[in-house]
KEDREN-759417 format. One line per 5 residues: number of its first residue (from 1); their letters; for each residue x, y, z of N, C-alpha, C. Coordinates in Angstrom, 3 decimals. Example, Ala and Ser with C-alpha at 12.3 -4.5 7.8 and 13.67 -1.06 7.14 Angstrom:
BEGIN
1> AS> 13.190,-5.690,7.800,12.300,-4.500,7.800,13.200,-3.300,7.800 ~ 12.850,-2.250,7.080,13.670,-1.060,7.140,12.900,0.030,7.870
! end
This chain:
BEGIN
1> XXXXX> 2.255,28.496,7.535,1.967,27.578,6.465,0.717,26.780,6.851 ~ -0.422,26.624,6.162,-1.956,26.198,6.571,-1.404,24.414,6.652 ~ -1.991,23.920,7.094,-2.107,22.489,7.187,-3.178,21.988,6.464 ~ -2.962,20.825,5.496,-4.653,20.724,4.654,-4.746,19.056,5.645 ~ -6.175,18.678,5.162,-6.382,17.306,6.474,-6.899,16.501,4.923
6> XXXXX> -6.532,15.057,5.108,-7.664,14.793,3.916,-7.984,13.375,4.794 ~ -9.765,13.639,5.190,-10.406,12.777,5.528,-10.268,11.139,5.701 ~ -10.804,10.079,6.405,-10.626,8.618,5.975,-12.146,8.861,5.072 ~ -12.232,7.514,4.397,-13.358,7.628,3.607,-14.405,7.503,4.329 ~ -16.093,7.354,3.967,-16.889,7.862,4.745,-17.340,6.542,5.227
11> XXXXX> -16.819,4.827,4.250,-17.418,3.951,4.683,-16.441,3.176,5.765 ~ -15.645,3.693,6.034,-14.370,3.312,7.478,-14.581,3.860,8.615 ~ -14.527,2.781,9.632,-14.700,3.600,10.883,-13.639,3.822,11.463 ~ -13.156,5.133,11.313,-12.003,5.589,11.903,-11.939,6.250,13.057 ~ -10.660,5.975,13.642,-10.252,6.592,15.202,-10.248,8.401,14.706
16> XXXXX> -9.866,8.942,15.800,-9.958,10.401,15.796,-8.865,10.951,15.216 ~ -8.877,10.725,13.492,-7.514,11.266,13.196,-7.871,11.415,11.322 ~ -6.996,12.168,10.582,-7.011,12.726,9.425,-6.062,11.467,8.676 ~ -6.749,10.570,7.273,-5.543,9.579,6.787,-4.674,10.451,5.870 ~ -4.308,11.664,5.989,-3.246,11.745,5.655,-3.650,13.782,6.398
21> XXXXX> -2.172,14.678,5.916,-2.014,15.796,6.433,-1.171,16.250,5.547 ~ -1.333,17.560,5.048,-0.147,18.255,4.126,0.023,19.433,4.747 ~ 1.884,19.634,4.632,2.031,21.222,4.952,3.315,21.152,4.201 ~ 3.329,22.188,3.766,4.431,22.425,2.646,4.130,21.321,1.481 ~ 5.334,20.737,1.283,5.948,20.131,0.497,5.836,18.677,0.503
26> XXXXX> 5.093,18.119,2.172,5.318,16.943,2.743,3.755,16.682,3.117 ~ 3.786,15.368,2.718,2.121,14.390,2.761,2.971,13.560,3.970 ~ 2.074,13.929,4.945,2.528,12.892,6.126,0.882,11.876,5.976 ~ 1.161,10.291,5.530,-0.572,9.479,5.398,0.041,8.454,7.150 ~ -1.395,8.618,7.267,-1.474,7.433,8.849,-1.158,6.594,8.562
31> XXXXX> -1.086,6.001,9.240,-0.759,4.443,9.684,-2.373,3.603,8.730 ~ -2.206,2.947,7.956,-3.297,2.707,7.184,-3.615,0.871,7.240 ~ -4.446,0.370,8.179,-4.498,-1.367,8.023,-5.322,-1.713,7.075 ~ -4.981,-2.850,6.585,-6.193,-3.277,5.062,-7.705,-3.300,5.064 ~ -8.207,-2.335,5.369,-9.286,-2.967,5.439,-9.877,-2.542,4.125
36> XXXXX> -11.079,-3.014,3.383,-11.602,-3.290,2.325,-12.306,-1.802,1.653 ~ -13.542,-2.016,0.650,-14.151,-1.076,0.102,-15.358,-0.988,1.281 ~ -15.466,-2.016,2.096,-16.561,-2.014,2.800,-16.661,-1.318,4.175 ~ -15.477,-1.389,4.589,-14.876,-1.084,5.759,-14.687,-2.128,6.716 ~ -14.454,-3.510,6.372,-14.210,-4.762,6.526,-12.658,-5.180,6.520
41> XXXXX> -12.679,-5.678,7.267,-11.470,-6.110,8.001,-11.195,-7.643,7.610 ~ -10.645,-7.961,6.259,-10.577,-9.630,5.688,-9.563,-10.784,6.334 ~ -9.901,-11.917,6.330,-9.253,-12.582,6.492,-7.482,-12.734,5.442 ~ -6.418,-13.023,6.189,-5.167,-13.541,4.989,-4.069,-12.137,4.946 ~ -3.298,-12.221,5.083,-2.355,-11.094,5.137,-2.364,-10.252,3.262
46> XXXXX> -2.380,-11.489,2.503,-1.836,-11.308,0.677,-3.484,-10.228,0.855 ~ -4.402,-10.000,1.070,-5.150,-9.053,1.095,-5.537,-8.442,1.963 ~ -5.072,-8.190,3.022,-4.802,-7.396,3.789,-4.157,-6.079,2.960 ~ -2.991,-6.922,3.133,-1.772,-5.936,2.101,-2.298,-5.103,0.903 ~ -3.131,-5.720,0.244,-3.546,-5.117,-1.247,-4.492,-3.765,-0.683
51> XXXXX> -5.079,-4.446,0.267,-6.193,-3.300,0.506,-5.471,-1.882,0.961 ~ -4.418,-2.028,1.725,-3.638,-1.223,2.484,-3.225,-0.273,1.225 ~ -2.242,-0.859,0.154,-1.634,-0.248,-1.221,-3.316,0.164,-1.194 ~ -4.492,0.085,-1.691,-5.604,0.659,-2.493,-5.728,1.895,-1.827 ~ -5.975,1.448,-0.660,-5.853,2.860,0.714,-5.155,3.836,0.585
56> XXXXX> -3.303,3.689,0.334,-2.805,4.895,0.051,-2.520,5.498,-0.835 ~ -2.746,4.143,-2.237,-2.542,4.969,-3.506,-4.036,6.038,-3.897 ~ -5.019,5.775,-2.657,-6.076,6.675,-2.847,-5.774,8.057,-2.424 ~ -5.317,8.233,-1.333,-4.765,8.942,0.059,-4.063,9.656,-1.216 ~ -2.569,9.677,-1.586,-1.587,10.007,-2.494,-2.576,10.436,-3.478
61> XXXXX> -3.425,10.014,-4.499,-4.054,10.352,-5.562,-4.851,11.491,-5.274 ~ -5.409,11.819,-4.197,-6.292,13.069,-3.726,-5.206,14.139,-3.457 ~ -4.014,13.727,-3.328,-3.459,14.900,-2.596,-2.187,15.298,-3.939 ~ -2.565,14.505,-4.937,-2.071,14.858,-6.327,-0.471,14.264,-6.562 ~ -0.126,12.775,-5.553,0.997,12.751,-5.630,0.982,11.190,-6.338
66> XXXXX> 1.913,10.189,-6.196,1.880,8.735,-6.101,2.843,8.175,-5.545 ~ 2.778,7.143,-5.178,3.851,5.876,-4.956,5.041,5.956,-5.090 ~ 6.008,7.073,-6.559,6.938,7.505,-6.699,7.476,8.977,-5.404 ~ 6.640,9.748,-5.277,7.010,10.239,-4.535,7.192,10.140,-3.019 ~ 7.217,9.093,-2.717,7.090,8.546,-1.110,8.358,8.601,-1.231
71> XXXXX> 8.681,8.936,0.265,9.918,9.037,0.642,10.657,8.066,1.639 ~ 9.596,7.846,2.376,9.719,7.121,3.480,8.736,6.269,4.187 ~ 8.221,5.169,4.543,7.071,3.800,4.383,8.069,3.286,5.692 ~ 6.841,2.959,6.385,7.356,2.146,7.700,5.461,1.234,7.978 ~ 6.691,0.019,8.232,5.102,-0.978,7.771,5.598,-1.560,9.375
76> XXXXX> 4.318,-2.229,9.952,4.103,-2.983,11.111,3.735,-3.908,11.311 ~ 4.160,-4.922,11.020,3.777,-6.275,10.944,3.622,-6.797,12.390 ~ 2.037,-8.124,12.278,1.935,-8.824,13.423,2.317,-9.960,13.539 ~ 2.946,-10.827,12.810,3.586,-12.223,12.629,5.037,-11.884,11.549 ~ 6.134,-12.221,12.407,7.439,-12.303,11.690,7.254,-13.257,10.352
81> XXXXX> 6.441,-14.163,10.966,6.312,-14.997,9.400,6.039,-14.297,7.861 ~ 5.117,-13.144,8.183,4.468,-12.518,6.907,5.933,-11.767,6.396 ~ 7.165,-11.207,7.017,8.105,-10.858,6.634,8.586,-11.179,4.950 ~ 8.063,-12.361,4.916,9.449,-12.731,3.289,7.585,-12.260,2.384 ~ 6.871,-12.725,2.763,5.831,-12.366,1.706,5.940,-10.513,1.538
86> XXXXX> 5.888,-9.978,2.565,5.346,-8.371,2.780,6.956,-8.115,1.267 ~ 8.158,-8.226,1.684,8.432,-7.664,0.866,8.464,-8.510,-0.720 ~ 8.132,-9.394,-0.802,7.753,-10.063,-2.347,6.689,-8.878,-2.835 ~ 5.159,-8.394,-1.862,4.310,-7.647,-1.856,4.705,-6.374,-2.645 ~ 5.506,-5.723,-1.371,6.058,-4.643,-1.445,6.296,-4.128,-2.545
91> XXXXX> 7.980,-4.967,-3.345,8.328,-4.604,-4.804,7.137,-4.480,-5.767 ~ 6.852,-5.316,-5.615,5.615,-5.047,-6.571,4.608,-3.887,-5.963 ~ 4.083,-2.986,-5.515,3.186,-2.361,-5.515,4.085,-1.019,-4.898 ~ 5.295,-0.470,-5.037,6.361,0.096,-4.785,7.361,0.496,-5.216 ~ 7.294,-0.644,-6.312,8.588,-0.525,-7.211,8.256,0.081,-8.440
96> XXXXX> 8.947,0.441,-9.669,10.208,-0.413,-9.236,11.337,0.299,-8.486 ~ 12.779,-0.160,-8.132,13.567,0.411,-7.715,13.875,1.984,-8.093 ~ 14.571,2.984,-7.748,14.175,3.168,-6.228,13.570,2.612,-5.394 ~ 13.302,2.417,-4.558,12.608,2.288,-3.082,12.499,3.276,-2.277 ~ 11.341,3.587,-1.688,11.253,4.604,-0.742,12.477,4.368,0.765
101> XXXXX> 13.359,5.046,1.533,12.933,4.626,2.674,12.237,3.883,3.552 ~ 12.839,2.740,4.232,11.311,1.752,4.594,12.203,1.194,6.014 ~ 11.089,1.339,7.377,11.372,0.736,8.481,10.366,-0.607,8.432 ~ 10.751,-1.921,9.110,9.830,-2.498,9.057,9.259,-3.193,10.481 ~ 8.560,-3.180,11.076,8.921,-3.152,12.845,7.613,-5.328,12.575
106> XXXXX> 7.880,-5.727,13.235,7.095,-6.751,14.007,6.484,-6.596,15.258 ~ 5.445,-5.965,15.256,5.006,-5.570,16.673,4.029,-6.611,17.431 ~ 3.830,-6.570,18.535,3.237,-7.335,19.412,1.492,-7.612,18.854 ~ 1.163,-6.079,18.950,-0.596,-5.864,18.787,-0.712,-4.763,17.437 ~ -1.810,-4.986,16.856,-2.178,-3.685,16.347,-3.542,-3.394,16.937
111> XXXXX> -4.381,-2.193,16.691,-5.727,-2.268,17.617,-6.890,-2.902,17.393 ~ -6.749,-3.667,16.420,-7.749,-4.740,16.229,-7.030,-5.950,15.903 ~ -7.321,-7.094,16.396,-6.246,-8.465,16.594,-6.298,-8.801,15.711 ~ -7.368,-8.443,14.559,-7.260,-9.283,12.930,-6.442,-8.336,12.021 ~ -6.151,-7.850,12.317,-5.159,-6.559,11.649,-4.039,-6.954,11.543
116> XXXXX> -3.402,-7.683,10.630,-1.940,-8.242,10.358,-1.320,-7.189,9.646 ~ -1.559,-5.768,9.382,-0.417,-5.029,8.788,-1.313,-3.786,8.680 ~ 0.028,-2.586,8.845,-0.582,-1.402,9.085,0.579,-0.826,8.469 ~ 0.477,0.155,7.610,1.682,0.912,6.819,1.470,2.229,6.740 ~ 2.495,3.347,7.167,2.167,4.832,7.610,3.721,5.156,6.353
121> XXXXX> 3.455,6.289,5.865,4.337,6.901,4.814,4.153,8.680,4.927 ~ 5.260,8.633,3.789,5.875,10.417,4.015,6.017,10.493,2.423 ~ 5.463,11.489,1.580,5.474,11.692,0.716,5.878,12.936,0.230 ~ 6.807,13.758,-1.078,7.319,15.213,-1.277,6.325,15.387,-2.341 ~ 5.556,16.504,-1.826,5.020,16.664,-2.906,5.648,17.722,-4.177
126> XX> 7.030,18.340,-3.758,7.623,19.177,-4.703,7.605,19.028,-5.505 ~ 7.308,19.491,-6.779,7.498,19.032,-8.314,7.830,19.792,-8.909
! end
Protein backbone atom coordinates (compact mmCIF):
# COMPACT_ATOMS: atom_id res chain seq x y z
CA UNK A 1 0.00 0.00 0.00
CA UNK A 2 2.01 3.42 -1.26
CA UNK A 3 2.24 5.98 1.48
CA UNK A 4 1.25 9.62 0.13
CA UNK A 5 3.35 12.60 2.29
CA UNK A 6 1.61 15.98 2.17
CA UNK A 7 4.21 18.66 2.69
CA UNK A 8 4.28 21.64 5.63
CA UNK A 9 3.61 24.78 3.70
CA UNK A 10 6.45 26.49 2.01
CA UNK A 11 6.28 29.64 4.37
CA UNK A 12 6.99 27.34 7.79
CA UNK A 13 10.07 26.30 8.90
CA UNK A 14 9.72 22.87 9.52
CA UNK A 15 11.69 20.05 11.28
CA UNK A 16 12.42 16.96 9.08
CA UNK A 17 9.03 15.59 8.75
CA UNK A 18 5.72 15.38 6.38
CA UNK A 19 2.40 17.51 8.25
CA UNK A 20 0.46 14.86 7.58
CA UNK A 21 0.88 10.95 5.83
CA UNK A 22 -1.80 8.72 4.19
CA UNK A 23 -1.95 4.97 3.76
CA UNK A 24 -5.04 3.31 3.30
CA UNK A 25 -7.88 4.65 4.82
CA UNK A 26 -5.97 6.65 7.64
CA UNK A 27 -4.53 10.48 7.57
CA UNK A 28 -2.05 10.27 10.31
CA UNK A 29 -1.38 14.88 10.57
CA UNK A 30 1.80 15.87 12.97
CA UNK A 31 1.84 17.31 15.82
CA UNK A 32 0.88 20.90 14.46
CA UNK A 33 1.81 24.32 16.95
CA UNK A 34 0.00 27.66 15.99
CA UNK A 35 1.97 29.26 14.16
CA UNK A 36 0.52 31.89 11.69
CA UNK A 37 0.19 32.58 7.72
CA UNK A 38 3.64 33.95 8.16
CA UNK A 39 5.36 31.32 9.79
CA UNK A 40 5.29 33.31 13.04
CA UNK A 41 4.97 32.10 16.20
CA UNK A 42 2.19 34.77 18.13
CA UNK A 43 1.88 35.81 21.28
CA UNK A 44 -1.63 34.39 23.64
CA UNK A 45 -2.73 30.82 23.63
CA UNK A 46 -6.80 32.01 22.12
CA UNK A 47 -4.48 32.34 18.84
CA UNK A 48 -2.22 30.12 19.08
CA UNK A 49 -5.09 27.68 19.08
CA UNK A 50 -6.91 29.23 16.02
CA UNK A 51 -3.86 29.06 14.01
CA UNK A 52 -3.31 25.36 14.92
CA UNK A 53 -7.40 24.53 13.77
CA UNK A 54 -6.31 26.76 10.30
CA UNK A 55 -3.24 24.37 10.05
CA UNK A 56 -5.20 21.20 10.10
CA UNK A 57 -8.34 22.06 8.65
CA UNK A 58 -5.76 22.86 5.72
CA UNK A 59 -3.76 19.53 6.19
CA UNK A 60 -7.48 17.54 6.16
CA UNK A 61 -8.74 19.78 3.16
CA UNK A 62 -5.75 18.68 0.80
CA UNK A 63 -6.09 15.24 1.66
CA UNK A 64 -9.98 15.54 0.85
CA UNK A 65 -11.21 14.91 4.38
CA UNK A 66 -12.47 17.38 7.45
CA UNK A 67 -12.82 17.84 11.07
CA UNK A 68 -15.75 15.26 10.95
CA UNK A 69 -13.68 12.60 10.05
CA UNK A 70 -11.00 12.72 12.77
CA UNK A 71 -10.95 10.06 14.83
CA UNK A 72 -8.63 10.70 17.28
CA UNK A 73 -6.81 14.46 18.44
CA UNK A 74 -4.32 14.46 21.20
CA UNK A 75 -3.40 18.09 22.09
CA UNK A 76 -0.25 19.14 24.37
CA UNK A 77 -0.55 21.75 26.38
CA UNK A 78 2.26 23.98 28.16
CA UNK A 79 0.38 25.62 31.11
CA UNK A 80 -2.44 23.55 32.97
CA UNK A 81 -4.05 26.88 33.18
CA UNK A 82 -4.95 27.02 29.32
CA UNK A 83 -6.92 23.63 30.15
CA UNK A 84 -10.64 25.14 30.75
CA UNK A 85 -10.05 27.64 27.72
CA UNK A 86 -8.49 24.75 25.15
CA UNK A 87 -11.65 22.89 25.60
CA UNK A 88 -14.25 26.01 25.46
CA UNK A 89 -11.79 26.29 22.02
CA UNK A 90 -12.06 22.92 21.14
CA UNK A 91 -16.09 22.49 20.94
CA UNK A 92 -16.20 25.05 18.91
CA UNK A 93 -13.77 24.33 16.12
CA UNK A 94 -14.57 20.35 16.58
CA UNK A 95 -17.85 20.13 17.22
CA UNK A 96 -20.40 19.65 17.19
CA UNK A 97 -20.79 16.49 19.22
CA UNK A 98 -19.58 13.68 18.32
CA UNK A 99 -16.18 14.34 19.40
CA UNK A 100 -13.26 12.82 18.05
CA UNK A 101 -11.25 10.71 20.50
CA UNK A 102 -9.06 13.20 22.39
CA UNK A 103 -5.91 12.71 24.83
CA UNK A 104 -4.94 15.82 26.43
CA UNK A 105 -1.32 15.71 28.02
CA UNK A 106 0.26 19.08 29.96
CA UNK A 107 3.73 18.74 29.11
CA UNK A 108 6.79 20.28 30.51
CA UNK A 109 8.42 21.82 27.01
CA UNK A 110 7.40 21.99 23.53
CA UNK A 111 10.48 22.82 21.06
CA UNK A 112 10.11 26.29 21.00
CA UNK A 113 9.26 27.90 24.60
CA UNK A 114 6.61 30.24 22.97
CA UNK A 115 4.70 27.35 21.74
CA UNK A 116 1.75 26.93 24.19
CA UNK A 117 -0.05 24.15 22.16
CA UNK A 118 0.65 21.57 19.69
CA UNK A 119 -2.22 19.17 18.40
CA UNK A 120 -1.41 15.82 16.32
CA UNK A 121 -4.71 13.83 14.92
CA UNK A 122 -5.84 10.59 13.02
CA UNK A 123 -8.29 10.93 10.47
CA UNK A 124 -10.59 7.85 8.23
CA UNK A 125 -10.62 8.75 5.19
CA UNK A 126 -13.25 5.86 4.16
CA UNK A 127 -16.25 7.14 2.61
Amino acid sequence: MPIQHFAPPPHVKAPPLSFATRVGDLLFVSGIPGFDANGALPDGFETQFANVVVNINRVLDEAGATVRDLVKVNVLLTRASDVAAMNALYAGAFGPPPYPARTTCVVQALPDPKMLIEIEAVASLSK
